[in-house]
N, C-alpha and C positions, 0 to 999 in steps of 0.2 A: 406753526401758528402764523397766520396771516396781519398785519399788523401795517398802518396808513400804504398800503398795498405791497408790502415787503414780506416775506417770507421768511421766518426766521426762526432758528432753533436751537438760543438759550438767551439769556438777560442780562445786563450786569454792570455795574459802574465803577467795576475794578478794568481797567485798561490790561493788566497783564494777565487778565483771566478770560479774555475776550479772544473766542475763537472762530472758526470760520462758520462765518451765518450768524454773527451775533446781532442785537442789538445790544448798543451801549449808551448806557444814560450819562452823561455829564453832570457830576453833583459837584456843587462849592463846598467844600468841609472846611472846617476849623485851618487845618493845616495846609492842604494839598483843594488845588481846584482841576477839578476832572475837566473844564476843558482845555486847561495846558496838554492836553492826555487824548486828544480827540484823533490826532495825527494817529499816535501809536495806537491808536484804538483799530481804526482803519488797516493800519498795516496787519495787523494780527489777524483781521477776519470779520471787521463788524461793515456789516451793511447796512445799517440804519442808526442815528445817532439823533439824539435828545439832550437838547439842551435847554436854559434861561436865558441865553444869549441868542445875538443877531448876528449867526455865524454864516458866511458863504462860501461859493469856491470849491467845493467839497469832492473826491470822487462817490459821494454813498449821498444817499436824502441827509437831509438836517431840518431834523422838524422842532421848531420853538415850543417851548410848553410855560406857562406858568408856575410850576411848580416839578421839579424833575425828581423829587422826594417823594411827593404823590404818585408821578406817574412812572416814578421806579415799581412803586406798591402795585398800582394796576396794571402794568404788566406781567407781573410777578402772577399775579392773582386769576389773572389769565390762562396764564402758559399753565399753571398747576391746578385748571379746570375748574375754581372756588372752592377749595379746599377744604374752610372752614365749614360750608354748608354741608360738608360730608361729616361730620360730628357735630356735639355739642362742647360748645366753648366755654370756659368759664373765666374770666380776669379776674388777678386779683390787684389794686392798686392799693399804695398809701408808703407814709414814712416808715414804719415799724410795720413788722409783723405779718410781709407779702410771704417772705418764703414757710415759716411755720404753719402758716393759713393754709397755702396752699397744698400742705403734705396732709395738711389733718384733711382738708377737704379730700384728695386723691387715697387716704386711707378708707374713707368712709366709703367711698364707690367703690373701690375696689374689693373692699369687704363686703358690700350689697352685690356682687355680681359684675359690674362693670369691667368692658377695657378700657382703660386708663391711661393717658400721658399726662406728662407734666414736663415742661419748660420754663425754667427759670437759673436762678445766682448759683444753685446747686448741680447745676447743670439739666442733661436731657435725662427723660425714663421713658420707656416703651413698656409698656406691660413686663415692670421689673428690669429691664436692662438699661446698665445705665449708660451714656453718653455725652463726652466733655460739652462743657460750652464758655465762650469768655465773655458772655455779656449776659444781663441777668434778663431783658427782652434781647433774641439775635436781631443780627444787621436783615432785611428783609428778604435777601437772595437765600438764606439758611432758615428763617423763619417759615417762607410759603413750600421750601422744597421740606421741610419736618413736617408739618402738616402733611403733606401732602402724602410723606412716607406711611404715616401714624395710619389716616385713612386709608392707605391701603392694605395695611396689618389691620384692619379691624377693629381699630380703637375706635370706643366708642362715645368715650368725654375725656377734653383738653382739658385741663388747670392750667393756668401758666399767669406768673408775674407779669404784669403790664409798669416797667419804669416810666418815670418823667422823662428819662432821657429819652425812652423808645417812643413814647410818644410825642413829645417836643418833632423828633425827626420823623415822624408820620410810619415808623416804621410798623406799627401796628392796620395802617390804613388799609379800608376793604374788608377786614373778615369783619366776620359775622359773627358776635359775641351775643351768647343766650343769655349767661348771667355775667353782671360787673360789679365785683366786693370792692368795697371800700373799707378800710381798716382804721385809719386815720391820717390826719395831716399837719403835721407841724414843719416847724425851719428845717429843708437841710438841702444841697448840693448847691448853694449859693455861688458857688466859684462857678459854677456851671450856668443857674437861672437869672444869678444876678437879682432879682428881684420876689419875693413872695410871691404876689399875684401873676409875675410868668410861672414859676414851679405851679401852684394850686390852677389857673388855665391848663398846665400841661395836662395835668390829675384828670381835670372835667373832660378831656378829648372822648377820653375813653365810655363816658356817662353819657357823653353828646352822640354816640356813635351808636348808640341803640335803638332801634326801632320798635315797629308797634308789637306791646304782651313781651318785649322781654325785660329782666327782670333786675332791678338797682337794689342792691342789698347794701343800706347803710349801718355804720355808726351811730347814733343817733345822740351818743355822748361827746360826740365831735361837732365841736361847733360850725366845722367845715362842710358838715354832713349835708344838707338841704342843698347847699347852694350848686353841691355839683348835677343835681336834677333840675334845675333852674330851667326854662324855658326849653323843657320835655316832658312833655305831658303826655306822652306814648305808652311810656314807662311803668312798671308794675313795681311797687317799692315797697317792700319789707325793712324794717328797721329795727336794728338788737344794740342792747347794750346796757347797763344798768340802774337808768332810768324808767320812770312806770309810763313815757312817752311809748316807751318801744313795743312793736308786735312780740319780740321776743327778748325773755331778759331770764337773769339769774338771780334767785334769793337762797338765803340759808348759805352765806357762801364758808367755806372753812378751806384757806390755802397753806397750813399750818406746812404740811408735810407733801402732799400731795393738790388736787384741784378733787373738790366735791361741792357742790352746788344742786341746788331746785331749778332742774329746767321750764319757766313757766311762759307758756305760748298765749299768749293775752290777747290776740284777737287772731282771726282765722286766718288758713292759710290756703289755697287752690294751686296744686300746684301747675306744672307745664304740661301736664297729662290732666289734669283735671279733678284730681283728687284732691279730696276737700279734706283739710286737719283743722281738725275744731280743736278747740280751747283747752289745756290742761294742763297737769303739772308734772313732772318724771324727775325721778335721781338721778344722777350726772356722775360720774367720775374720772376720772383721768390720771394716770401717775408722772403726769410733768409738773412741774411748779410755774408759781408767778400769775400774777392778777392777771397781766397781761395777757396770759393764753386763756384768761376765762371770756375776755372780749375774740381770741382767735379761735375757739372751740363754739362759739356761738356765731359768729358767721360759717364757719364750717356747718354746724348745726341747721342755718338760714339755708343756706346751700342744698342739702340733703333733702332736705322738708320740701324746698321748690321743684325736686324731682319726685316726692314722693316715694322718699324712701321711708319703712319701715321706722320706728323710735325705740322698736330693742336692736334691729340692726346697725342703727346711730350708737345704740348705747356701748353695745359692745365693740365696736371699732373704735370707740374714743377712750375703753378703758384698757384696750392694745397699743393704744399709739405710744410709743415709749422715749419719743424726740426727735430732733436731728439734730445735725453734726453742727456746733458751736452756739446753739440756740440753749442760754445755761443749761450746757452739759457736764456733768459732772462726770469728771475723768477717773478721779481717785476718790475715794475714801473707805482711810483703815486711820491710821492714828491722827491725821489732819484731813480734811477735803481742798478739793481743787474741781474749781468751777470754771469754764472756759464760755464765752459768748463772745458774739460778732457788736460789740456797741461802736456805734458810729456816730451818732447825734447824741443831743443832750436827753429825752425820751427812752431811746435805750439802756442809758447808762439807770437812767432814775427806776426802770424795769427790773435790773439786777437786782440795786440796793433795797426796791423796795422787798423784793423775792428773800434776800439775805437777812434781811432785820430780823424776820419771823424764826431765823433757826436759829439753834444754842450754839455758842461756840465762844472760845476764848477771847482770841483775837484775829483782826484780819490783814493781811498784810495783799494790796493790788499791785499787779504789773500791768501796766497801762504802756501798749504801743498806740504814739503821738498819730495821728491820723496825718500820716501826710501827704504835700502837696494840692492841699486843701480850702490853704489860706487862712489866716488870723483867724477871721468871723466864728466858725466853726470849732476851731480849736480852743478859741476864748469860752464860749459857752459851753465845751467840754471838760474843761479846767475848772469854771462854776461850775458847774455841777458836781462834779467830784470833791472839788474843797470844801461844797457845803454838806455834803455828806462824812466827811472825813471825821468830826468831830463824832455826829449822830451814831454813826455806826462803832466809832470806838476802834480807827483805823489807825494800828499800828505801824506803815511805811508805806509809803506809796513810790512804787521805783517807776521811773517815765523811760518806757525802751524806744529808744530810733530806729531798734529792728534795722541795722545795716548792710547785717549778715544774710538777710532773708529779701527786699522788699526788691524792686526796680525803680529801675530812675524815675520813672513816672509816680511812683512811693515816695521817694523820697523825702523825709524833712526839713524843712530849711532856717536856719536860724532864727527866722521871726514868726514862726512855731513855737519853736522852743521857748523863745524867750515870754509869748503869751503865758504858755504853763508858768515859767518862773516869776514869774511877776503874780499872776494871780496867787501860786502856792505860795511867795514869799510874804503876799501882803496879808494869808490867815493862818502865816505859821503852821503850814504844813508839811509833818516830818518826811522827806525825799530826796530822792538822788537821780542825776539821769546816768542809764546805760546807753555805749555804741550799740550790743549789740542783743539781739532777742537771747542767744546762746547766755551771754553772763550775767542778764537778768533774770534768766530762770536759775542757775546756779544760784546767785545771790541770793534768794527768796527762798530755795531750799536748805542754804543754808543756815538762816534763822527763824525758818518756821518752827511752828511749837507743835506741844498733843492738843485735838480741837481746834486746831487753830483752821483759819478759812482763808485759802489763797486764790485769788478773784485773778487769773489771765484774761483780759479785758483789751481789745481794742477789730480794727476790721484786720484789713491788708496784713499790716506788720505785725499782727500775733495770730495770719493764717498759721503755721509749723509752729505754735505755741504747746500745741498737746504733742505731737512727734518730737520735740525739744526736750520736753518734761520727761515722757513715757522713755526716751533713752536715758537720759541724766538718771533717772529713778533705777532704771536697769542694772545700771554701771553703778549705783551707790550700792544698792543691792548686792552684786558679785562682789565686792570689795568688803563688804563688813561679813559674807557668806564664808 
């Protein structure tokens, strides 16, 4: 690929990845500034370098750019021929509810015929195979080369998680997104955004990035909903949620045990093919719980309809979908349940409890791993939330794990975490203990769980090996009274 008249053949803003023929971009990160990295860049093999800076001297070009974030993207985007344009893309953004969304959507195409990817917190899929990933949007060098893989297997609709972070750092910039969900928007990665209106800007990049006839599928019971189509008027907007505002919403809802709901489509829909779905009403069901998957089944829903997919083949891939992995998953139940989710913010947590009110059960005993390295803000309104539930639900112990034994330094919790919880738990009297470690928090909680009782594994990072913690502990109880 030919590039400000250099010839080059690969990309990258890792200096020790930079080989001979490269270019390499110069990015300031957080920690490390890539042009301290310029020299070593050169010596490895780069021929052309990108920078923010008014760098000279150089044995290679040194071409200045405005923005080396961007024109890492366009490069990228480049060299992998426009990637995006070879499928149809689907974003899914918001605080809660990107990766659930996103599996119910890729169940639904996949079930109607499609090749399917998906890229996100759960990792890669290619049509079924899965592949690791550590960030829930990749860095942009792995992002345009997955793409690029996907379209040449065949695939024929991306889903993929669109983060604040991956947006804030333009690493989504350049493709070509058909559809962009919205799920919802409240507080969260504050240590990160520092401010609300940076995180909710970061959110709109993705809504601002659509061109004309493609397609914003809102929330429309999020107050945040409108304002990310704000001064895009290109846009085709469908809106779901449980208001009689929305083109698409649910009545008759019953989440007693499972999701059953009146799907009613309240004003027409055209889809990207041209097919017209007029107005009507259908049954719904689904065997996952929680209110909250009845607002993520209805954008999946928005989703399907905008391609024009069939509403029995909607129906039956949504009364297939049977979960994922830490989205309340129930791991066990025989004489008590054990419920596992990834809550991270204060939204998630309120998700679980509301989920758990509706079942019978004795009592409930949480293990909450502390969200760490996250800073107070966060942790405080995690600690509300749980102590105002505490009473409500009739919560017998709340153990707070630091997950030591499991987390990285980067995890880690720091004493003015901790001390958030205890001050909040101390000041509404709620019954707790902290654990060091994930391993004798789950011990502990097996130890005085009851019959019926409902034992809530609850937290992100440091209760990931909460259910492989349990599922041994339970083994080894098991061989021992066997």
């Amino acid at each position: 690929m030919m590039t400000d008249g250099v010839n080059i053949s690969g990309i990258t803003c890792d200096s020790r990845k930079v080989k001979q023929g490269y270019a390499f971009v110069a990015i300031k990160g957080s920690k490390y500034d890539g042009n301290d990295y310029i020299d070593m860049a050169i010596k490895n093999g780069a021929v052309i370098v990108y920078t923010e800076k008014n760098i000279i001297n150089k044995t290679v070009p040194v071409k200045r750019v405005n923005n080396t974030r961007v024109k890492l993207a366009e490069l990228l985007n480049e060299f992998y021929d426009f990637p995006s344009e070879k499928v149809k893309l689907i974003g899914v953004t918001g605080t809660n509810g990107k990766t659930t969304t996103t599996y119910l959507v890729e169940n639904i195409f996949r079930k109607a015929g499609y090749r399917t990817g998906i890229i996100g917190t759960l990792g890669v899929k290619i049509e079924g195979e899965y592949l690791p990933s550590s960030l829930t949007t990749p860095e942009p060098e792995i992002l345009f080369s997955l793409l690029d893989q996907m379209a040449k297997e065949k695939v024929e609709v991306v889903i993929m998680e669109v983060s604040s972070h991956g947006l804030k750092f333009d690493r989504t910039y350049g493709l070509e997104f058909d559809i962009a969900i919205h799920t919802n928007i409240s507080q969260d990665h504050m240590d990160f955004h520092k401010s609300y209106d940076d995180y909710f800007q970061s959110k709109k990049k993705l809504f601002d990035s659509l061109t004309r006839n493609k397609i914003a599928i809102l929330n429309i019971d999020d107050n945040n909903a409108t304002r990310l189509v704000e001064n895009n008027d290109k846009v085709l907007v469908i809106s779901y949620g449980l208001s009689k505002k929305s083109s698409i919403t649910a009545s008759s809802l019953n989440i007693k045990n499972n999701i059953e709901f009146t799907l009613c489509i309240q004003r027409g829909i055209t889809s990207i093919y041209g097919k017209e779905i007029e107005h009507a009403e259908y049954p719904i069901t689904l065997n996952i719980n929680g209110k909250h998957n009845v607002y993520n089944s209805l954008a999946a829903i928005c989703a399907a309809l905008s391609f024009g997919i069939d509403i029995e083949d909607i129906k039956k891939a949504l009364v297939d979908f049977s979960g994922i992995d830490r989205r309340l998953e129930k791991i066990h139940d025989d004489n008590f349940i054990v419920i596992d989710d990834f809550c991270h913010n204060p939204a998630s947590y309120e998700a679980v409890f509301e989920t758990v009110q509706a079942m019978d059960y004795n009592n409930i005993i949480i293990v909450n791993a502390i969200r760490g390295n996250r800073g107070i803000k966060i942790n405080e309104d995690n600690a509300k939330t749980i102590s105002a539930w505490v009473p409500i639900l009739g919560v017998k112990k709340v153990i707070l794990s630091l997950s030591n034994d499991i987390v990285t330094e980067k995890d880690e919790v720091s004493n003015e975490e901790i001390t958030t919880y205890k001050m909040n738990f101390d000041d509404l009297n709620v019954n707790y203990e902290i654990c060091e470690s994930l391993n004798k928090s789950i011990n502990e909680v097996l130890r005085i769980v009851g019959n019926n009782d409902i034992i809530l594994l609850l937290g992100a990072q440091g209760m990931d090996k909460g259910k492989e913690i349990f599922n041994n502990i339970l083994e080894l109880y098991l061989k021992n009274i066997g």
